[in-house]
C-alpha positions as CSV (number, residue, x, y, z in Angstrom):
1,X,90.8,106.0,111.5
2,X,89.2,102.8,111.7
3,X,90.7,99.4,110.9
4,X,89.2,96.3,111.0
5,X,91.2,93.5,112.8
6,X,91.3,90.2,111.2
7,X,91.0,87.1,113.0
8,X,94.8,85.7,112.8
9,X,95.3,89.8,113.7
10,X,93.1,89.1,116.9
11,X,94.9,86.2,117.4
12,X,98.6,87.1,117.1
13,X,97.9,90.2,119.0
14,X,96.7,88.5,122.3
15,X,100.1,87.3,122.9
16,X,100.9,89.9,126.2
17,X,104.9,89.7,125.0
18,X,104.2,90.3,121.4
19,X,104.9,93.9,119.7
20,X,101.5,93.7,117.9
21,X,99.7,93.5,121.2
22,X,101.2,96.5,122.6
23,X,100.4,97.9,118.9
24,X,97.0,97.2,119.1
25,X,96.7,98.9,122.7
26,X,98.3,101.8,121.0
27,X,96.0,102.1,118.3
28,X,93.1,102.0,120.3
29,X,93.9,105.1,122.5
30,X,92.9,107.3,119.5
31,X,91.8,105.2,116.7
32,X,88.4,102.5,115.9
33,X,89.5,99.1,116.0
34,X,86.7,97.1,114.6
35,X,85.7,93.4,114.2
36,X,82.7,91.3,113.7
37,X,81.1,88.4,115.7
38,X,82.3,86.1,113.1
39,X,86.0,87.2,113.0
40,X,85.8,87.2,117.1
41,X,84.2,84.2,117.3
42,X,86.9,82.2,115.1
43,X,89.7,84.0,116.8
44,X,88.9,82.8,120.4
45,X,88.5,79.2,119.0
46,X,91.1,79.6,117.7
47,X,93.3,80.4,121.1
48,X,91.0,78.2,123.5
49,X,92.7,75.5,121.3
50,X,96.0,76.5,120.2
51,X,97.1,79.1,122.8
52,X,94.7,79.3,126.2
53,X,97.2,81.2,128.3
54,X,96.4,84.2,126.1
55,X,93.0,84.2,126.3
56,X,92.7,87.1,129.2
57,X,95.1,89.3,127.0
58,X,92.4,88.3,124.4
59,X,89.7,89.4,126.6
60,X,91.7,92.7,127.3
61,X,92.1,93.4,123.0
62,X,88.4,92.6,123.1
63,X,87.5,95.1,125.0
64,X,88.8,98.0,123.1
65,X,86.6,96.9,120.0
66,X,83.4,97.9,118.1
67,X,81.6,95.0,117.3
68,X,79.8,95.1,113.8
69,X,77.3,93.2,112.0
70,X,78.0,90.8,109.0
71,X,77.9,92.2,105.9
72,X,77.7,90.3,102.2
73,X,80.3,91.3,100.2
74,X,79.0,92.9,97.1
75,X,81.8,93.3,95.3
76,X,83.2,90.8,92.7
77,X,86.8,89.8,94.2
78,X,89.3,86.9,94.2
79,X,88.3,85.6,98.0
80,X,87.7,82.0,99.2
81,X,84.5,82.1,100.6
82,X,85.6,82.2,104.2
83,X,87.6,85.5,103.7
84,X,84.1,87.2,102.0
85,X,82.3,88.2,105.0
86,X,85.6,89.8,106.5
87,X,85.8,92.2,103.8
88,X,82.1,92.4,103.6
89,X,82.3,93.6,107.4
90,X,85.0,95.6,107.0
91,X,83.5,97.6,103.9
92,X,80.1,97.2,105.9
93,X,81.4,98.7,109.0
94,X,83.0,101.5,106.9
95,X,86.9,101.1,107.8
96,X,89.1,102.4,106.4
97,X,91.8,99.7,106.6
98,X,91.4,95.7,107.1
99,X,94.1,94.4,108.8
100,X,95.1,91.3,108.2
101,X,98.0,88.8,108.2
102,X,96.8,86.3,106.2
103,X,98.9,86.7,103.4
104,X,98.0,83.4,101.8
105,X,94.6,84.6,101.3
106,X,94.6,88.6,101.3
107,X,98.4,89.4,100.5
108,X,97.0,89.9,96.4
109,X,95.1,92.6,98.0
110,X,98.0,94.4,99.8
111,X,97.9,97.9,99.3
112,X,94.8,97.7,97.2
113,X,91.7,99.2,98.2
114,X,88.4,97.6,97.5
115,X,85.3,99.6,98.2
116,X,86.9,102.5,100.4
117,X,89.0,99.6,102.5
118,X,92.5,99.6,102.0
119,X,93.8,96.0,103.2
120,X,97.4,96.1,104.8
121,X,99.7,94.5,106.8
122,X,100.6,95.3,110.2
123,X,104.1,97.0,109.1
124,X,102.3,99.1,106.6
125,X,99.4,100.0,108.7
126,X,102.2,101.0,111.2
127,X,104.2,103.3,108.6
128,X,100.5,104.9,108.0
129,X,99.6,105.7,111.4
């Protein structure tokens, strides 16, 4: 499987006390977790401001990933134009799942599947795996 992680995903899941981070070390033991430059990049901006005492867990869910390129997204679908090159990279990178927890902007895409990528939440990508 591979699933591409989301920045707020990425974010979240550097907490060391969370259940999501010790998800996301689970996952990786047998599974692709994928992300791109730009989803990193906002991510650990993100927790340089708002949480730096996570930033080595960050570093440690960093280093299980596969890094891939931006990709346009092709596709017409109801995305602000910040959320296009996450799906773009996702269906780019050829995942299976995006992972996100960004409800406000992906949750109308729950359980949909948009170019062979699936978007979920973290409990249903749980129940799947």
């Amino acid at each position: 499987m591979r699933a591409f992680l989301d920045a707020n995903i990425l974010f979240s899941g550097s907490n060391p006390q969370s259940e999501l981070f010790w998800f996301l070390c689970y996952l990786r033991q047998s599974h692709s977790l994928v992300c791109s430059g730009f989803v990193l990049a906002e991510a650990e901006r993100n927790l340089v401001l708002k949480r730096p005492a996570w930033v080595d867990s960050f570093h440690e869910v960093k280093s299980g990933l596969e890094i891939v390129p931006e990709s346009p997204l092709l596709v017409e679908v109801d995305l602000r134009d910040k959320d296009r090159p996450v799906l773009g990279a996702a269906i780019g990178g050829r995942c299976q799942f995006l992972l996100t927890g960004d409800k406000r902007d992906f949750g109308h895409l729950y359980g949909q599947s948009i170019e062979g990528v699936m978007v979920v939440d973290v409990v249903t990508l749980a129940e799947l795996v």
